[in-house]
Each structure stands twice: as C-alpha cells, then as structure tokens.
C-alpha positions in Angstrom: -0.9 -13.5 -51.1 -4.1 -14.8 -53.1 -4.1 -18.1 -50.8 -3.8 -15.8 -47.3 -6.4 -14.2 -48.6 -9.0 -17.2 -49.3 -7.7 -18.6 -45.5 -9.1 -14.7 -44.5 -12.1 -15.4 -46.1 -11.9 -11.9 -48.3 -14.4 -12.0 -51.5 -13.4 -12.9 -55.2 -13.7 -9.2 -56.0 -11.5 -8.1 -52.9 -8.5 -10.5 -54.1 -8.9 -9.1 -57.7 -8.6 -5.8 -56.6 -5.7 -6.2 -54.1 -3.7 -8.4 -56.8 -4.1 -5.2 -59.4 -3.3 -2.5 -56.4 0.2 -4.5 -55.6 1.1 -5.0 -59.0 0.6 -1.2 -60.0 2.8 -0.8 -57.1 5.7 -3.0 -58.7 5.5 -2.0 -61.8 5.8 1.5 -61.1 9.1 0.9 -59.1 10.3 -1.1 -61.6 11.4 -3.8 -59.0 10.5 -7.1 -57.0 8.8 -6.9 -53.7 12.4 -8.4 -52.1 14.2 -5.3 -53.2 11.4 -2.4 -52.5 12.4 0.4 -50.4 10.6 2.1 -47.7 11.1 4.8 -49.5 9.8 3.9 -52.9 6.6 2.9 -51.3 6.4 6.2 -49.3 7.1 7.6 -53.3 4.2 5.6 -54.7 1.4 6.8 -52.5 3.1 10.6 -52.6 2.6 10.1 -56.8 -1.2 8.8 -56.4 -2.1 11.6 -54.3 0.1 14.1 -55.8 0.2 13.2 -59.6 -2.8 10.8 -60.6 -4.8 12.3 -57.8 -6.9 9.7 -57.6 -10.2 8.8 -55.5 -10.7 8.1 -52.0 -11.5 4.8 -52.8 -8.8 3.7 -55.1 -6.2 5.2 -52.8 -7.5 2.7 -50.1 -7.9 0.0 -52.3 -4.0 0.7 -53.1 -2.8 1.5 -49.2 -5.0 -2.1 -48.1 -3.6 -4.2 -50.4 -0.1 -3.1 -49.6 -0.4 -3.3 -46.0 -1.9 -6.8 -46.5 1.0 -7.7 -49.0 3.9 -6.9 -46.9 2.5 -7.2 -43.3 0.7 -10.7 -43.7 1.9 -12.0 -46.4 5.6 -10.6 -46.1 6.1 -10.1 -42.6 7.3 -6.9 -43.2 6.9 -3.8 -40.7 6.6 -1.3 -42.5 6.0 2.5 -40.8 5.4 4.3 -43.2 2.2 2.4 -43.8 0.9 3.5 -40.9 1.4 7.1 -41.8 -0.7 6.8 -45.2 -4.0 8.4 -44.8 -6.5 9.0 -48.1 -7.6 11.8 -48.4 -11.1 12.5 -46.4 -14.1 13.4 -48.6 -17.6 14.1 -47.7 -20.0 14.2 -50.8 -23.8 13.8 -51.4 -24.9 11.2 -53.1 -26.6 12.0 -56.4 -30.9 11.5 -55.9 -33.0 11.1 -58.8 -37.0 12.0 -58.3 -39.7 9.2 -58.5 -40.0 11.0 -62.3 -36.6 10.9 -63.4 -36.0 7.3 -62.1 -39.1 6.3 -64.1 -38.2 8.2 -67.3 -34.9 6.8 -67.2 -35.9 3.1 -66.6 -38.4 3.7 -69.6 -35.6 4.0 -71.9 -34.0 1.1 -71.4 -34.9 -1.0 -74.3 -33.2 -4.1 -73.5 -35.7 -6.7 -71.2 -32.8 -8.3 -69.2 -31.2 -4.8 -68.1 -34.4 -2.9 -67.6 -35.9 -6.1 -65.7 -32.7 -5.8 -63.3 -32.2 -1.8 -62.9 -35.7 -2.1 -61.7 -35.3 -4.4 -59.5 -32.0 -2.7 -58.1 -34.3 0.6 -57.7 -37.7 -1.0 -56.0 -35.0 -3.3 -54.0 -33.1 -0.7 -52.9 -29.8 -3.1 -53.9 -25.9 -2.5 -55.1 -25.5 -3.2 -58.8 -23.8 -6.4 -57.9 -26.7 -7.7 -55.2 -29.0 -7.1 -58.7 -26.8 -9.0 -61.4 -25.9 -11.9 -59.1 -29.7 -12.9 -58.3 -30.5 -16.1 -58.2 -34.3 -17.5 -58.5 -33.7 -19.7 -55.1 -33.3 -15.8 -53.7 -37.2 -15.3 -54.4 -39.2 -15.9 -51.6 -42.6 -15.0 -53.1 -44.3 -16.5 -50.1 -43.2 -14.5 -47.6 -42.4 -11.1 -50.3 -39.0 -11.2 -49.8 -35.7 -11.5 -51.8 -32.7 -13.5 -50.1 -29.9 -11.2 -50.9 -26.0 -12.2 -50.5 -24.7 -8.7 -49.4 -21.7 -6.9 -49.5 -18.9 -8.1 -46.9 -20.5 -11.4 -47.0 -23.7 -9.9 -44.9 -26.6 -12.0 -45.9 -29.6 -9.7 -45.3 -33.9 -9.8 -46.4 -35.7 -6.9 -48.3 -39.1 -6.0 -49.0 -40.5 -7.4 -52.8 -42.6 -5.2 -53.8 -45.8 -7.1 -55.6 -45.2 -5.0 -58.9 -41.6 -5.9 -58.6 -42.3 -9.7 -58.0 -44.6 -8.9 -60.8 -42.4 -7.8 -63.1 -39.8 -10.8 -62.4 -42.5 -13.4 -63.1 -43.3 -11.5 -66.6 -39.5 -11.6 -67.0 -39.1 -15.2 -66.5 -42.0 -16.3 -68.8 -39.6 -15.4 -71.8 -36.6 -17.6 -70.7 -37.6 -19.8 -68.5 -33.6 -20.3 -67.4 -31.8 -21.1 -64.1 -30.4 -20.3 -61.8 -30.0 -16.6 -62.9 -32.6 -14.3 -62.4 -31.4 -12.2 -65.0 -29.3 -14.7 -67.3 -27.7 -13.8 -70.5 -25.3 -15.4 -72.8 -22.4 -13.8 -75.0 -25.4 -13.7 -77.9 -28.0 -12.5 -75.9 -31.3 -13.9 -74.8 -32.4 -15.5 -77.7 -29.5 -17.6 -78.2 -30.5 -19.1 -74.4 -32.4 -22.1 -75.7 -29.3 -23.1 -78.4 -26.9 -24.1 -75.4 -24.7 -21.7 -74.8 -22.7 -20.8 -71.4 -25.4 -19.0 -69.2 -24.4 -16.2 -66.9 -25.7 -13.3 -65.3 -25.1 -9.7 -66.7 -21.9 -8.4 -66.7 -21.3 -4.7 -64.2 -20.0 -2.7 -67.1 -23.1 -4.2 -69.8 -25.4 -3.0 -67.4 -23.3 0.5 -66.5 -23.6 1.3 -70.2 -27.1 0.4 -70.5 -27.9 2.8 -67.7 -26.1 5.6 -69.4 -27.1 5.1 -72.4 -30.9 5.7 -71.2 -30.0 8.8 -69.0 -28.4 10.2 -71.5 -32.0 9.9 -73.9 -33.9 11.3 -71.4 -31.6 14.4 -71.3 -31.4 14.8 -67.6 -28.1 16.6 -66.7 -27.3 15.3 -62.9 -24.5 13.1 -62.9 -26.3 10.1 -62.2 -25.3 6.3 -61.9 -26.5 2.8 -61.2 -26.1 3.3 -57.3 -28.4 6.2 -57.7 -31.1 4.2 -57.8 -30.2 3.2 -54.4 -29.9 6.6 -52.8 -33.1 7.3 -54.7 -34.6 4.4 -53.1 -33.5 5.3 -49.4 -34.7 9.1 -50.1 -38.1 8.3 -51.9 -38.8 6.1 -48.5 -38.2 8.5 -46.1 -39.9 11.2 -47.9 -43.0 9.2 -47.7 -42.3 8.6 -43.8 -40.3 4.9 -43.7 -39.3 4.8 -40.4 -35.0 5.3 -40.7 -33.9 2.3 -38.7 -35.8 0.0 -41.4 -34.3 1.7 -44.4 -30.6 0.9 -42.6 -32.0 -3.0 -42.6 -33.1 -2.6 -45.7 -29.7 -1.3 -47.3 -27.5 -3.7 -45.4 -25.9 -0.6 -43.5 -23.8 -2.1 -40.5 -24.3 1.5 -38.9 -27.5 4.4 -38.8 -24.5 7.2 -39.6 -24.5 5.6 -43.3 -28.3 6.1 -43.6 -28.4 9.1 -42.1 -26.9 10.8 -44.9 -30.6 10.9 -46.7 -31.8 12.7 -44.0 -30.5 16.0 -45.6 -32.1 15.3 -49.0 -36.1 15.2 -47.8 -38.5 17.7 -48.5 -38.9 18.4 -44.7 -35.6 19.5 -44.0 -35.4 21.4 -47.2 -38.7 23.3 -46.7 -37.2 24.1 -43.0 -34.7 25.9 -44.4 -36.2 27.2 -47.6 -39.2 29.5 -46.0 -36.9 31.3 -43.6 -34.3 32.0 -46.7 -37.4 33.0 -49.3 -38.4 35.7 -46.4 -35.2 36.9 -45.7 -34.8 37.0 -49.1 -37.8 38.7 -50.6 -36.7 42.1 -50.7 -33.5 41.6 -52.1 
C-alpha cells in the first residue's frame, strides 16, 4: 500500500495518515485484510459514525484510505464503499480581530514560535506552510515567500516589510540553515553545540499558541489556522480585492474564499441596522 502510494505521488503526511486509518480498521475487526467481510467494513464505518462519532474529516481520512487499500492496492470491489458518505457539515471558521491576534501573539514568549505564528498570520499560511520554511523560500527582492503548499501546489504570497523585518531580526540570533525557524531537541541555544537541526514540531507550536490564548483570556475557541481565516477577513475588510486573497491562500476554487465574505463589517452592518430598527421597541 505505502509503495502504490509513493508511485501516486500522495505526500508523506497522506501515507501516514492512511497507514493509521487501515490499521484502526484491522484492529477493530480483529482480523487480516484476506479474511475481512463486506460486512465488517460496512460495521466499522456504522461504529465511527454511530459510536465514536467522529469528525468529518477523520471519517474521510478513514473511508479514503480504505477505498485506496482494497480497490488499488487489493483489487477488491467493494460496494459498500461506495455507499459511505461523512457526514456533511457547514461551520464558520473561528476570526480573531486585528486586537486579539496581536494580544495573543504578544504572549508568546518563546522567539522561534512567536517569530513563526507571525509569519503564519501576516502570510496568511497553514501551520505546516509556516514550520517547513526554508530561507531559499525568501525572496526579499521581489517581497515574496516561495511557499510549497498543500496538495503539492507551489504558490507566491505577499512579505510584508515588517514581516521580512521581523525574520531578518530572527535570523541575527541563530544564524542556521536551512530552516527558517530551526530548533533542536534543547532548544535554540544548544544550535551552535551540533546537535540535529529541524524545524518546529505541529504539536510544539499548537501548544505554544494555546498556551498564549489562554493568558490573554479570550474565550473563542480559537486555533493556529485562525490566524489564517483572520488573515483572509482582516483583508477583505480593508477592501483586498477577493480573487487575490483566493491566490493568496492557495484556494484551488473562489467557493473556499467566499466563506469570509459573511464575516465583514459590511455585510454585518447590512443586516444589523434593519434588525436594531425593527428591534427598538421591543
């Protein structure tokens, strides 16, 4: 399975993932792929949904990886694969203001993690876009960083001048490659003694994020990826034309980025004076 899926050309990540979903799968049936049932599989997605109830996106993850397991791998056609469907959902993404994403980023107190959550937010970039920057992705001539994106879609975004500020400040006290951000399993400071070098770790930086929102006491259930639906938002509400924020993001589609259309200050206020006056005598 793991060598059809390096001849499809799917991502490290992806064949991590889809290893873990098909060996959940076995090990909840107790049994070897040869001797798996329709039925059992037909079982296992019934006790996701039903019993673990779990998210729209591990539910795909699981339904993907099986499909890919027993139709390419196994040659198996399997029906009841094709009946699977996660469940639909349809949420708003969580939007910090320009105040709350500064307050939060002021309270992270370690340099490598604040250095890349800001980048993430004035980049507009997934968390995994931010940690895996490399300094040959700086192109300060032209004020733009080369970013390797999701799906293998290599795409260009704006550097801000603070930003590229900012980066060169940061790289004054380590002066390492290729990482932008580099660490090491001591830290920063053990850089220099030779240790293995490598770029910040999702859940290191996850924690550092929560850790600072939870000392600025705001309540909304925010996350790293806020930053980018902040980012979107805050450009559109100060009049970025949509179809560049779409380039920016990497969006293959404008129905992706059209989502931040309902979180402006224009479409709220076109709503909110009508309600306040039909409201007023309430």
């Amino acid at each position: 399975m793991i060598e059809d899926m390096q001849l499809a050309g799917y991502s490290a990540r992806t064949q991590e993932n889809y290893v873990r979903a098909v060996r959940q799968l076995l090990e909840h049936v107790g049994c070897t792929p040869v001797r798996l049932t329709e039925e059992q599989l037909r079982e296992y997605f019934l006790y996701l949904a039903n019993e673990r109830k779990v998210s729209r996106s591990t539910s795909t993850i699981a339904l993907c990886a099986a499909k890919f397991f027993f139709e390419r791998t196994l040659k198996r056609d399997w029906p009841v694969l094709e009946l699977i469907r996660p469940r639909p959902q349809k949420k708003l993404p969580v939007v910090l203001s320009q105040e709350e994403v500064r307050r939060i980023l002021d309270e992270v107190h370690t340099p490598v993690y604040r250095a890349c959550l800001k980048t993430i937010y004035s980049c507009g970039l997934r968390l995994r876009e931010g940690i895996g920057l490399q300094i040959c992705d700086i192109d300060s001539a032209r004020m733009l960083l080369h970013i390797h994106g999701k799906g293998g879609k290599d795409r260009y975004v704006p550097l801000p001048e603070r930003t590229l500020e900012l980066l060169r400040e940061f790289w004054k006290t380590h002066r390492s490659k290729p990482w932008v951000f580099p660490t090491t399993a001591h830290g920063l400071k053990s850089l220099k003694s030779g240790g293995a070098i490598h770029p910040p770790t999702a859940t290191s930086l996850q924690q550092a994020f929560k850790r600072a929102l939870e000392r600025t006491g705001i309540s909304k259930h925010a996350h790293i990826h806020s930053l980018r639906h902040s980012y979107a938002t805050h450009l559109l509400e100060i009049g970025v034309n949509l179809r560049i924020i779409q380039e920016n993001l990497g969006h293959g589609s404008a129905r992706t980025t059209q989502i931040y259309t309902h979180l402006t200050p224009e479409v709220r206020a076109a709503v909110m004076d009508p309600l306040n006056a039909l409201m007023k005598d309430l």
